[in-house]
C-alpha positions as CSV (number, residue, x, y, z in Angstrom):
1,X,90.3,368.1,244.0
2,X,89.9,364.1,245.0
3,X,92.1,362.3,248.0
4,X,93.5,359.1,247.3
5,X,95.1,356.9,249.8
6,X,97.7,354.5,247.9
7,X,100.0,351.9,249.3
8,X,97.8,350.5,251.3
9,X,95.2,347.7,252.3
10,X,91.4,348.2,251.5
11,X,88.7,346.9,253.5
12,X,86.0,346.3,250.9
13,X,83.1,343.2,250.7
14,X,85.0,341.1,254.4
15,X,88.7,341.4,253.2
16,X,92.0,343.0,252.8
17,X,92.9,344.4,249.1
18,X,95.8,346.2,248.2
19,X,94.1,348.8,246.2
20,X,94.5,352.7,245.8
21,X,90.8,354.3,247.0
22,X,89.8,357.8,245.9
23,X,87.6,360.1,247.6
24,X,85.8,363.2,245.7
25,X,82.9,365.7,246.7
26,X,82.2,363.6,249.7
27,X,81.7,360.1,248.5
28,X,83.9,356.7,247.7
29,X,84.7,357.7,243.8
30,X,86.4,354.2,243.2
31,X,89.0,352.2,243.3
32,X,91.8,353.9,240.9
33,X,94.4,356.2,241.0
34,X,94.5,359.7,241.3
35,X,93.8,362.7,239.0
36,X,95.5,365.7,237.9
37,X,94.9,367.8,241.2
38,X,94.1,365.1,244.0
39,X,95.9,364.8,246.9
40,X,97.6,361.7,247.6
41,X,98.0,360.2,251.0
42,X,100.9,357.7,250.8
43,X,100.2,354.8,253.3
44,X,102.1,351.5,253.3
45,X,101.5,349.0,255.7
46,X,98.3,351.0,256.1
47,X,94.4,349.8,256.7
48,X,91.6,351.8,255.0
49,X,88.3,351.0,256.6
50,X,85.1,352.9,256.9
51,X,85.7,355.4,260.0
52,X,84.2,354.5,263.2
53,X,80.7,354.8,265.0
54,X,80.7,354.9,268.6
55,X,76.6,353.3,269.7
56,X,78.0,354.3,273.7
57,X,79.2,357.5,274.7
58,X,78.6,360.1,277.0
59,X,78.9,363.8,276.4
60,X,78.4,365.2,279.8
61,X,75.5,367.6,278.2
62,X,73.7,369.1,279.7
63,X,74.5,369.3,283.2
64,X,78.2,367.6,283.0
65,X,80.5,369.9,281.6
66,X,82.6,369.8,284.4
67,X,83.9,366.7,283.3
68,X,84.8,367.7,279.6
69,X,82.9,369.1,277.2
70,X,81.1,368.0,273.8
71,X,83.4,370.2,271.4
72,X,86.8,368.5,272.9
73,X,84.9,365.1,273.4
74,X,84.3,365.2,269.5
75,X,87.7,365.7,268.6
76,X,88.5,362.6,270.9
77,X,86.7,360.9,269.0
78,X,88.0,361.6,265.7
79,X,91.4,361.3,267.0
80,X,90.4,357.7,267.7
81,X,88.3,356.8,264.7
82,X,85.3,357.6,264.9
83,X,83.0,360.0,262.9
84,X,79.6,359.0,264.4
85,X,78.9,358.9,268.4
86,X,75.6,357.9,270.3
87,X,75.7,360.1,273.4
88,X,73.8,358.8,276.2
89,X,70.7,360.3,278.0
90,X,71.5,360.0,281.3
91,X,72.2,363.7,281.7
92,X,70.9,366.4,284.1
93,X,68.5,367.0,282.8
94,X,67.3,363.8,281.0
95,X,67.0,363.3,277.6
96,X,62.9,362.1,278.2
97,X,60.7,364.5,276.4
98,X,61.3,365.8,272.6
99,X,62.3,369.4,273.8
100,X,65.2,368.0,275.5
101,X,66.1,365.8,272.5
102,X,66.0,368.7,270.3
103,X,68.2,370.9,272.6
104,X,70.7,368.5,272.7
105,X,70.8,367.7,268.8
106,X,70.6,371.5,268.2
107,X,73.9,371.7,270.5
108,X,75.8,369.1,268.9
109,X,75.1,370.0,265.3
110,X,78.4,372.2,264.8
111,X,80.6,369.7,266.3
112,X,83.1,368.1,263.7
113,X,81.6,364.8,264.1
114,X,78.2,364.1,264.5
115,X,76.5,363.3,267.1
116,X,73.5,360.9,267.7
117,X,71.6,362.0,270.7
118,X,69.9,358.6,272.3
119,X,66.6,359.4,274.5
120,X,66.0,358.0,277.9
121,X,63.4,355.0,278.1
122,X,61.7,356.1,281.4
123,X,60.7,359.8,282.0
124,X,63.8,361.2,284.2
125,X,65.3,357.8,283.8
126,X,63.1,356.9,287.1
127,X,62.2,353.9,285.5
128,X,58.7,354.2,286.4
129,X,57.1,355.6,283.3
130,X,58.1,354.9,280.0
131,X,58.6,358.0,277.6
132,X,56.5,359.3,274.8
133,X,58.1,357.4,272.4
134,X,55.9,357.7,269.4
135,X,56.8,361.5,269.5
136,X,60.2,360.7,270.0
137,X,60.4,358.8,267.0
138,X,58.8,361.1,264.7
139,X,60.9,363.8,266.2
140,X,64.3,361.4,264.7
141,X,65.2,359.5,268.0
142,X,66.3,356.2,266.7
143,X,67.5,354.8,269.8
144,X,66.4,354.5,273.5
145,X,68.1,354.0,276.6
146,X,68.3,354.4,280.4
147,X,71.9,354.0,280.7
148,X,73.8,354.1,283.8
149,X,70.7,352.1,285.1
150,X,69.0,349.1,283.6
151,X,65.0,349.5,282.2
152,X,63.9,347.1,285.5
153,X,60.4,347.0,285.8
154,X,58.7,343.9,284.0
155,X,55.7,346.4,283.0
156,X,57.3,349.6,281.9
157,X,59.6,347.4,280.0
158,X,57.0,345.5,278.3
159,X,55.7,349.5,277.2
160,X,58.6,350.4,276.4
161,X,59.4,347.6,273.8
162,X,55.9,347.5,273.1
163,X,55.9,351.3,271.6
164,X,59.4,350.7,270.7
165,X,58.6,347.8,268.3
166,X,55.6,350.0,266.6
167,X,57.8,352.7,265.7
168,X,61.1,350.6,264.6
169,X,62.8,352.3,267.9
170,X,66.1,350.5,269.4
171,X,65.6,349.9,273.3
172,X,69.5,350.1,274.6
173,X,69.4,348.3,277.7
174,X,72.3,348.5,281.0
175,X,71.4,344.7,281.7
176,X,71.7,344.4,285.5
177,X,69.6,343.3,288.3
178,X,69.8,346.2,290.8
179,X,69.4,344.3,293.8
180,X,72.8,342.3,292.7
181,X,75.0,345.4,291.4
182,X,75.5,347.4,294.6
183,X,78.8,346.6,294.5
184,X,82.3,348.0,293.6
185,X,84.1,345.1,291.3
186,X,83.5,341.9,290.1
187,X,82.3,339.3,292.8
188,X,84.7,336.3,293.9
189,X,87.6,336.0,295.4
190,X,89.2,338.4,294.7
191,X,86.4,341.1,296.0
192,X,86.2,339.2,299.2
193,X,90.0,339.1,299.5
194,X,89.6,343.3,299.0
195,X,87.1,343.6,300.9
196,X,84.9,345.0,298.1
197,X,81.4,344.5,297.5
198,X,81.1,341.8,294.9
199,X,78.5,342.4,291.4
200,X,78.5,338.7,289.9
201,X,77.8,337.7,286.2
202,X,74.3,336.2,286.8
203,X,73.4,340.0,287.6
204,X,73.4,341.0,284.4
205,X,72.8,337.2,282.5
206,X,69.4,337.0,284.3
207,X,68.3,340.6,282.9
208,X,68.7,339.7,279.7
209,X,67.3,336.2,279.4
210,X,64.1,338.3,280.3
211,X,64.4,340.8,278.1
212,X,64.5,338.4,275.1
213,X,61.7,336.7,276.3
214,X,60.4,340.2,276.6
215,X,61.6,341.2,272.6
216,X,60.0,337.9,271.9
217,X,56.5,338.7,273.0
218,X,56.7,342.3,271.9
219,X,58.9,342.1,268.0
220,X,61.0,345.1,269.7
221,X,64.8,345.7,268.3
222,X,67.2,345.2,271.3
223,X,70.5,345.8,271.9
224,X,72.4,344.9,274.9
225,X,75.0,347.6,276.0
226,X,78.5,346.6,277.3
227,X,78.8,343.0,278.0
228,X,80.6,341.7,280.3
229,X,79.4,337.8,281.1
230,X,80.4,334.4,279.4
231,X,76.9,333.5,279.5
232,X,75.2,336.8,278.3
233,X,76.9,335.9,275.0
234,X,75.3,332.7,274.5
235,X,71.6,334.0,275.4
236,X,71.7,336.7,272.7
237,X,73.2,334.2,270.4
238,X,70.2,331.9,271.1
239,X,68.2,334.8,270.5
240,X,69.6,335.9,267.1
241,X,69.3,332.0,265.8
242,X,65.6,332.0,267.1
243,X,65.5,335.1,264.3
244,X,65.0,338.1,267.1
245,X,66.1,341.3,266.2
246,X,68.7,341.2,269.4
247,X,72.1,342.6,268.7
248,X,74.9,343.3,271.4
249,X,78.1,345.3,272.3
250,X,81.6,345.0,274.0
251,X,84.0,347.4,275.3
252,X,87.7,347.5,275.3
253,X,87.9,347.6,278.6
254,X,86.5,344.3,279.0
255,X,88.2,342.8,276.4
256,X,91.7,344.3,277.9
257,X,91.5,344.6,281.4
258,X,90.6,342.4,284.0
259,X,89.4,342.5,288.0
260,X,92.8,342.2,289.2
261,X,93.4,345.8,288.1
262,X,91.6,346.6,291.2
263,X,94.7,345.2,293.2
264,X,95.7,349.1,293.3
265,X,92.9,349.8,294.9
266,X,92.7,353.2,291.7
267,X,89.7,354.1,291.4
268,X,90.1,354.5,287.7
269,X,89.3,350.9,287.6
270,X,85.8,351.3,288.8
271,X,82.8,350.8,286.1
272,X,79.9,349.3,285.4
273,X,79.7,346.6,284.7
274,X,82.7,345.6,286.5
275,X,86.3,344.9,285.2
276,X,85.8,340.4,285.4
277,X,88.3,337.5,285.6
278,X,90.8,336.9,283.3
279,X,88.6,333.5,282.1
280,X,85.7,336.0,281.4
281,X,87.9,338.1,279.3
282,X,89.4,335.4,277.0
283,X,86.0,334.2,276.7
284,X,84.8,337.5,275.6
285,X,87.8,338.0,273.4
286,X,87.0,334.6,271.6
287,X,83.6,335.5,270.8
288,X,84.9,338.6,269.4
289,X,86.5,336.7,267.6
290,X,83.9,334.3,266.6
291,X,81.6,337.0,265.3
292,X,79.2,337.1,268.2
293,X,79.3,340.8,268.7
294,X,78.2,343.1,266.4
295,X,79.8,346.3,267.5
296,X,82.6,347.3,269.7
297,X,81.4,350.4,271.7
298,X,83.9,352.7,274.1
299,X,81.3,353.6,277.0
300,X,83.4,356.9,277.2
301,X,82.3,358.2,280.5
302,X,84.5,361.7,281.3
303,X,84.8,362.2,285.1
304,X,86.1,365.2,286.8
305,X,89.3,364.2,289.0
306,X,87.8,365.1,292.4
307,X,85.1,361.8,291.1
308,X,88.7,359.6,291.0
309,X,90.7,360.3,293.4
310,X,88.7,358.8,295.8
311,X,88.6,355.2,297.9
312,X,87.1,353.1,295.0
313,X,83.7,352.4,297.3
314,X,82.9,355.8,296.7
315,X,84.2,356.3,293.3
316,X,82.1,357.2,290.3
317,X,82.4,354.0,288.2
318,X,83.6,354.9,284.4
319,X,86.4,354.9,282.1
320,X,87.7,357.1,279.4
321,X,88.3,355.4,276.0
322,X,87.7,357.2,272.8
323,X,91.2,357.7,271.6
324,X,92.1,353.9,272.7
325,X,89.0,352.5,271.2
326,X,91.1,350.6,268.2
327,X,94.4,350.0,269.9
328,X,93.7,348.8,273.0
329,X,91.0,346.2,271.5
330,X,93.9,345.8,269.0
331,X,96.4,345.0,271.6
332,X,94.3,342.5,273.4
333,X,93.6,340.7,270.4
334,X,96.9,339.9,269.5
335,X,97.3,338.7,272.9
336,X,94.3,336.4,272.8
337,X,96.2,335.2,269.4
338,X,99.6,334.6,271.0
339,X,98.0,332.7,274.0
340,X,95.7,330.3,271.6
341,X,99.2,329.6,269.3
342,X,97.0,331.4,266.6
343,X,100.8,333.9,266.1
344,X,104.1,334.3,267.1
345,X,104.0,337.7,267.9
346,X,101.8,340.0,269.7
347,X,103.9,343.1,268.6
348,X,104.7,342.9,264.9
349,X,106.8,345.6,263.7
350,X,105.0,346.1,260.3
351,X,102.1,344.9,258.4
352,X,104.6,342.1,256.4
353,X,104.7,340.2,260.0
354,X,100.6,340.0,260.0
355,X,99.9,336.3,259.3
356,X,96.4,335.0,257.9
357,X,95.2,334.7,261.6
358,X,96.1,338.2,262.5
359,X,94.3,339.7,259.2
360,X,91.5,337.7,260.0
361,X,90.9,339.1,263.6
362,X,92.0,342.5,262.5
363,X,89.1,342.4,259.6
364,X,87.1,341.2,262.6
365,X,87.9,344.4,265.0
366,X,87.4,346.4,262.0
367,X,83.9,345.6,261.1
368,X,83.2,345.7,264.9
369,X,84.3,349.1,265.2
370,X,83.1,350.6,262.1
371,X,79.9,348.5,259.8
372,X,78.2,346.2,262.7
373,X,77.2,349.7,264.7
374,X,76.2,351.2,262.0
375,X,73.6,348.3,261.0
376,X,72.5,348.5,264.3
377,X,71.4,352.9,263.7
378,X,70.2,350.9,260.4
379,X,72.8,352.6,258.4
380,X,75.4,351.3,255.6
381,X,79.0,351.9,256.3
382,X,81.1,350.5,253.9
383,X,83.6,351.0,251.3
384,X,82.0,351.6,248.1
385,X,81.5,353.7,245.0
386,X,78.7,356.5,246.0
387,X,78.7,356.1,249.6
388,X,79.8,358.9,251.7
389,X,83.7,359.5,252.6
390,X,84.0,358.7,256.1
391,X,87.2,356.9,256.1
392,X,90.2,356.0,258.8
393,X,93.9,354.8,258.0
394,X,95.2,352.5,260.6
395,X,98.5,351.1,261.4
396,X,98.1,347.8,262.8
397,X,101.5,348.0,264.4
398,X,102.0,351.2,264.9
399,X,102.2,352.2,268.8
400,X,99.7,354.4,270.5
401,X,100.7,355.6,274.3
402,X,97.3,355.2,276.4
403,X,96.1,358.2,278.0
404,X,94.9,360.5,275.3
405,X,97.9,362.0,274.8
406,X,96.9,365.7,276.0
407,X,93.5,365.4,274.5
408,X,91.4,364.3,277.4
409,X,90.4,366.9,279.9
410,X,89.4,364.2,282.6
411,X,92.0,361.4,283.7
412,X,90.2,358.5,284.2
413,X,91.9,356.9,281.2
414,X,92.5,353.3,282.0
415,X,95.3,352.8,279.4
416,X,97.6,355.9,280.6
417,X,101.5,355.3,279.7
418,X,100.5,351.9,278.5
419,X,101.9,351.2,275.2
420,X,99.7,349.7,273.0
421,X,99.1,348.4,269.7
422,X,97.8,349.9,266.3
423,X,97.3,353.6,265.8
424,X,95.1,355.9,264.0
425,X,97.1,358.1,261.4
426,X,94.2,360.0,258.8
427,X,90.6,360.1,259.2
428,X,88.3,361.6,256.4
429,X,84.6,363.2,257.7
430,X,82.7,363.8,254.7
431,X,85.5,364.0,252.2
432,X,87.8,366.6,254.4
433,X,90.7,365.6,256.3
434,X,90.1,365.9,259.7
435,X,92.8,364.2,261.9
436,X,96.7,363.5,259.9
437,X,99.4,361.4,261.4
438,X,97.3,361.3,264.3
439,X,96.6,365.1,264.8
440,X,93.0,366.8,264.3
441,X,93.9,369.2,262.0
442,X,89.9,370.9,262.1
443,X,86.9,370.0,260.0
């Protein structure tokens, strides 16, 4: 017995079509109708899209589990799209060595989505010694990373992206200078009116105008993890016209929320990098817009409350996002669009109020969320005959309530009770319905 989704728009080949798509044994059977037998999933005003892969995520295993734990953390992420997640080394222990990478990837394999265990780039993420990681990759490790810290040393770097570049091996990198990011929130005004320790753009803008003259020297794949400065946009786009294999990611949180968040002094505001001004954020939304980023990535970083509920100097810096992933970049989209006179209306009540502008971004967000990540694991995710059935239905003006809606275990959500816009109502792993109207309903 097939699925077909009917009544609803396609994304297939950049654009929106209004046809039926039909899902059997696991794989995209077509375009067409449904067969004697198939269940039919009636979705007007609906978006199909290949589900979602998450290149940013953190687990909390081992060593974190007191902040929420991989099996609820998967169904998170289905709930919000996604079907692939790259979980994040920094763990206690590390992710450095093959045994470790193995444990973890052992652990993960019965969760209902799967799970894409990164490896740290410096043994114990110390930074001082890069890993083994020729044995890495023939273990499977496809991507590297010392997130939570940036991979500072000029000469580990170099062997990192050296050994990285000989084994096809992405090198992740947290771009910040560490002597400029001691600080709580964005620096400016703002900080100094606070009284906050200030981090300011050129801390992470100077670390990566080394690193692709580093990727240059060495022919190493490099991507740049959350982005959060006008300027770190236009060096990797120099970078990818020059022909370097340099790709880059942005978060929701940076495309929605801005430093004056902080004015509450809630520490669920905290993260690195920090929250910037609202110029920074339109700047970032328009390059969304513009193509410049090739995957929108959560950074979904669980916290235990007592980590929180703290003065904000001595928070833990990190936000939740899995479930908000698509609406709250959604939301901040069509607010960019209002602002820029692109639309009318930054809440449409159905899909019939979408203008040609709206699609367009929507397409944009879509591809952000779901086929640019997936190129960057070197991976095809997209809509067509043969390839594999992971598949999401979106309403694009339906409303999700921010805060998980009872599936979080931590509460550093920065979108509680905020209504936003878009939701997630099926998603399909591997031909099975895992999540309806919004619900997982198991794998």
């Amino acid at each position: 017995m097939g699925i077909v989704v009917t009544g609803a728009e396609v994304l297939v080949d950049g654009s929106l079509q209004r046809v039926p798509i039909r899902i059997d044994e696991a794989r995209i059977a077509g375009f067409e109708g449904p067969e004697r037998g198939d269940r039919v999933i009636e979705a007007p005003g609906a978006v199909v899209a290949p589900a979602f892969t998450d290149l940013h995520a953190h687990l909390r295993w081992p060593g974190g589990e007191v902040a929420d734990t991989p099996e609820d953390i998967a169904i998170q992420a289905l709930r919000g799209g996604f079907t692939t997640v790259v979980a994040m080394a920094n763990t206690v222990p590390a992710i450095d060595r093959v045994e470790r990478w193995r444990a973890a990837t052992d652990r993960f394999a019965a969760l209902p989505v799967e799970v894409v265990q990164a490896a740290s780039a410096t043994m114990e993420r110390a930074g001082d010694h890069a890993v083994d990681v020729e044995s890495l990759a023939k273990a499977g490790v496809r991507i590297i990373s010392d997130d939570g810290d940036p991979l500072w040393r000029a000469d580990v770097a170099v062997a990192v992206l050296e050994a990285a570049a000989s084994t096809g091996v992405v090198v992740a990198q947290h771009a910040t200078i560490p002597e400029l990011s001691r600080g709580v929130m964005n620096a400016g005004a703002l900080a100094d009116r606070l009284g906050y320790d200030g981090v300011p753009e050129v801390a992470e803008v100077a670390l990566v105008a080394r690193d692709v003259a580093l990727v240059r020297a060495t022919g190493a794949r490099y991507h740049l993890q959350h982005v959060s400065a006008r300027e770190s946009v236009n060096v990797v786009r120099a970078a990818q016209r020059e022909g370097l294999a340099v790709t880059s990611e942005i978060t929701p949180h940076h495309l929605g929320l801005e430093e004056s968040e902080l004015l509450s002094h809630d520490a669920r505001f905290r993260v690195n990098p920090p929250l910037r001004t609202r110029a920074t954020r339109m700047a970032l939304l328009e390059a969304l817009l513009g193509g410049a980023f090739d995957a929108i990535a959560t950074d979904h970083a669980p916290h235990p409350e007592r980590a929180k509920t703290v003065p904000v100097q001595l928070a833990a810096p990190g936000m939740l996002g899995l479930v908000e992933a698509f609406p709250a970049t959604w939301t901040a989209v069509l607010d960019q669009l209002v602002l820029r006179g692109s639309i009318e209306d930054a809440r449409p009540e159905s899909s019939e109020h979408l203008g040609d502008e709206a699609r367009r971004a929507l397409v944009r967000v879509l591809e952000a969320l779901a086929i640019g990540p997936a190129r960057v694991l070197g991976r095809s995710r997209e809509l067509r005959r043969g390839e594999l059935a992971d598949v999401v239905v979106i309403d694009p003006c339906g409303r999700t309530i921010g805060g998980g809606d009872g599936a979080y275990r931590s509460t550093n959500s920065p979108w509680a009770t905020r209504e936003l816009v878009g939701s997630i109502r099926w998603v399909v792993r591997r031909g099975q319905v895992v999540v309806e109207e919004g619900r997982y309903v198991g794998a």
